[in-house]
N, C-alpha and C positions, 0 to 999 in steps of 0.2 A: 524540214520540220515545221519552219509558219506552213506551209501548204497543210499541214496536218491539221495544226489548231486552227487554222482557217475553218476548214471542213467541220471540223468539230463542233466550234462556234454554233456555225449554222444548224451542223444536228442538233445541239444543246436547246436552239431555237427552236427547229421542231418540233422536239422532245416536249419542250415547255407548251409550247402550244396543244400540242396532243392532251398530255396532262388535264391543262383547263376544259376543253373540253367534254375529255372523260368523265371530270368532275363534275360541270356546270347537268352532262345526262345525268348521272348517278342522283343530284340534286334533284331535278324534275321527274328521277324517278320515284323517288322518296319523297316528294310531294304528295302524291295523289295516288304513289303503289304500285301503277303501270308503269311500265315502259315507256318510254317517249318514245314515238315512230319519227317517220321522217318529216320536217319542216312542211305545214299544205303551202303551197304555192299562194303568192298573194294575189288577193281578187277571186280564192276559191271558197272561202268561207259565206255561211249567210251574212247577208245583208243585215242591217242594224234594222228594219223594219220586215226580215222573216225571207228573203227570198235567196235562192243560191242553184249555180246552174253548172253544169258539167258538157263540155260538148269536144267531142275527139272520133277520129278517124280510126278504122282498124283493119288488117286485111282483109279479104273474101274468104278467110278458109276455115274450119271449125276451132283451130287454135286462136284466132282472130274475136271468135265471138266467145270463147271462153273468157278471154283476156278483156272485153268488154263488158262482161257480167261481174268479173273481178275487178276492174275498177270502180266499178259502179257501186258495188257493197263498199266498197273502201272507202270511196267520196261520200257517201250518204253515213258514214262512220264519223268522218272528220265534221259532219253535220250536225252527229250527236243522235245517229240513228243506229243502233249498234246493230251487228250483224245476224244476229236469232229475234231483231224487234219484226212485228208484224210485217211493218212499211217495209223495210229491209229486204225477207224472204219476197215479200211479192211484188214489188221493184224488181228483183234481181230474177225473179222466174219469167216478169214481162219482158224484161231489155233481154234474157237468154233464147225467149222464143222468137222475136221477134228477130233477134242477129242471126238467130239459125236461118229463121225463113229468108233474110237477105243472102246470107252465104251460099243457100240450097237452090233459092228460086231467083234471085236478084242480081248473081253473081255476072260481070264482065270483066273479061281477061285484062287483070293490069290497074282494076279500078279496085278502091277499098269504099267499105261501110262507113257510116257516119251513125255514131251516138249521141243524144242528146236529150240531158236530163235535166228537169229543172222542177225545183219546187218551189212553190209557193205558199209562202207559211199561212198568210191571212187566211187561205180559201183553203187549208188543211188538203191540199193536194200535190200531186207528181203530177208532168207529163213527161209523156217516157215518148222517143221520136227515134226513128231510125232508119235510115235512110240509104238507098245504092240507088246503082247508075243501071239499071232495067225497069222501064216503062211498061212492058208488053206485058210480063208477069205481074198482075194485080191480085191482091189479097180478094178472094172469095169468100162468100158466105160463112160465118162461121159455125159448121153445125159436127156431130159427133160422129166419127167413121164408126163402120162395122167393127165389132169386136175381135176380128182376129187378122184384123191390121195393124201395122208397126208402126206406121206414120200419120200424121193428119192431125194431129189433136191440140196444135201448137195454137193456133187463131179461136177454138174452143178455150182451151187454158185461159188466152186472154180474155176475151169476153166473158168468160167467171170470173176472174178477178180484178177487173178495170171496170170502173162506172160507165166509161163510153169509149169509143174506138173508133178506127177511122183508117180511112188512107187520102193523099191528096198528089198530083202531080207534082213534080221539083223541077225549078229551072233552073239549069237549062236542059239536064238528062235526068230520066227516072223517078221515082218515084219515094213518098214517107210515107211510112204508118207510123200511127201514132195512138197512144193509149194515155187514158187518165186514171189515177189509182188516189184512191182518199189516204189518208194519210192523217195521222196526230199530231202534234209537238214534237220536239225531235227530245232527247235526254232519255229516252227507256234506255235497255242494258245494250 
């Protein structure tokens, strides 16, 4: 029977712990109405002088770049850019074209993509970077395919919605493009 209350004990502890928990969200949620999401990571929030920067690796494969466009609305969320503000949709339409174009033309068996976002509050901008391990495949001109083509229009897209654009070698393998998008204050919805 101690083997039992033993056990107990400690569940009771758990129990208790879960409890506060529970409560401490339920409190935060009833703060502000929302839900508390999950803890951001420390070192991910802006800067006390406007700046904040996201930079992560993802597979080659289209689940890979979705999953890239998804955290990217997320982190520019915990920035105070909510996910229907301007900045937000067209952030999240550059880092999606741009990971396709690594996955589709960039791709090397066994290497993943690299994201990397960063704002900068003073100068009311994003740069949006993305990066794989193929050199050879460089981003071309960006101009409008024929109308009854399915593909092409990804480096067009950017170029409408990025002030400038670009790509540059990466060392030690392959290559970044990279785009600037204007950008407000972060606190819309």
């Amino acid at each position: 029977m101690t083997g039992m209350s033993g056990k107990s004990g400690v569940s009771g502890k758990r129990a208790a712990a879960a409890t506060a928990t529970a409560t401490a969200a339920t409190e935060a949620t009833e703060a502000d109405g929302r839900p508390e999401g999950p803890p951001i990571p420390r070192g991910f929030g802006l800067s006390a002088n406007g700046y904040g920067s996201l930079s992560r690796q993802f597979p080659s494969t289209p689940q890979g770049a979705r999953q890239a466009r998804h955290d990217v609305v997320r982190q520019l969320g915990h920035w105070g850019f909510g996910p229907m503000t301007d900045a937000s949709c067209t952030v999240a339409l550059v880092v999606a074209e741009l990971a396709a174009n690594a996955v589709r033309h960039g791709r090397l068996r066994g290497r993943n993509f690299e994201v990397r976002v960063d704002y900068e509050g003073p100068a009311s901008r994003f740069r949006i970077e993305v990066s794989d391990a193929r050199l050879g495949r460089t981003p071309e001109e960006a101009v409008l395919p024929p109308g009854d083509r399915e593909s092409g229009r990804g480096l067009f897209l950017v170029e409408c919605l990025a002030t400038r654009w670009g790509w540059e070698p990466r060392n030690p393998i392959g290559k970044t493009v990279w785009a600037e998008v204007a950008a407000g204050r972060p606190g819309g919805p």
